[in-house]
C-alpha positions in Angstrom: 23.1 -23.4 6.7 21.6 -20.8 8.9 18.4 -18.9 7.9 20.4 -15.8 6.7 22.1 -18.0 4.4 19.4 -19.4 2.9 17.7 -16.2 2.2 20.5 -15.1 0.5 21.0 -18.6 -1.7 17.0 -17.9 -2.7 18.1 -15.0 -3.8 20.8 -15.6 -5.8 18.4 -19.0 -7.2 15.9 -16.4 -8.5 16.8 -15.4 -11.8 15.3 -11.7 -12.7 17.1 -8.6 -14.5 19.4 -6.8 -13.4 19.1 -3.0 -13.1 20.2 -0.5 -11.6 16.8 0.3 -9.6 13.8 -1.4 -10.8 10.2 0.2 -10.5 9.5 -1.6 -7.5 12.9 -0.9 -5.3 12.4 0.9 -2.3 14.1 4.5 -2.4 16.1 6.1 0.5 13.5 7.9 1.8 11.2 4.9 2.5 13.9 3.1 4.1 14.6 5.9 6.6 10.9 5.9 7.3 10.7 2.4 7.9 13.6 3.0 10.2 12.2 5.6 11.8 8.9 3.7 12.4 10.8 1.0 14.2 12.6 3.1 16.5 11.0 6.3 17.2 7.0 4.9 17.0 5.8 2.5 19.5 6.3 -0.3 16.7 8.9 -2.9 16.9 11.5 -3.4 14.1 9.6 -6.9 13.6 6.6 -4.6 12.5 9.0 -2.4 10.1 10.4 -5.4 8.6 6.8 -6.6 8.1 5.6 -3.4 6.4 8.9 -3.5 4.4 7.9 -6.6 2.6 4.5 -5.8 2.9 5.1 -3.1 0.4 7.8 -4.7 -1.3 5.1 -7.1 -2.0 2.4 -5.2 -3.2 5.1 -3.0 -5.8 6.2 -5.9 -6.8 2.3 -6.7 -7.8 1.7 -3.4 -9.6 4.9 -3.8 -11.6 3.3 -7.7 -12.6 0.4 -6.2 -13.5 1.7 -2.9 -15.5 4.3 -5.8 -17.6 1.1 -7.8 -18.2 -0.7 -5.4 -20.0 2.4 -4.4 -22.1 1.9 -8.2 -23.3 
């Protein structure tokens, strides 16, 4: 199993609602920036990708946090 594979299976492993866009998806627009940052800036796509998860990441923690005080 290569490594694309098995990010895929951890995926699929994770159980989480589906929707169709939760409050921590990225929207179009910060996609095309991201892509623009790897290929127009002096960045490489390793450092998009970073910053992709990066923020994925950190909305991901503000959505944990805004469902914990609801509890």
């Amino acid at each position: 199993m290569n490594e694309i594979e098995k990010i895929k299976r951890y995926i699929e492993r994770t159980k989480f609602k589906e929707t169709n866009r939760a409050p921590y998806c990225m929207s179009c627009g910060e996609w095309l920036a991201l892509c623009r940052f790897a290929t127009i800036s002096k960045e490489s796509v390793v450092d998009a990708i970073d910053l992709a998860f990066e923020f994925g990441r950190a909305k991901g923690e503000r959505h944990a946090r805004r469902e914990a005080k609801r509890a």
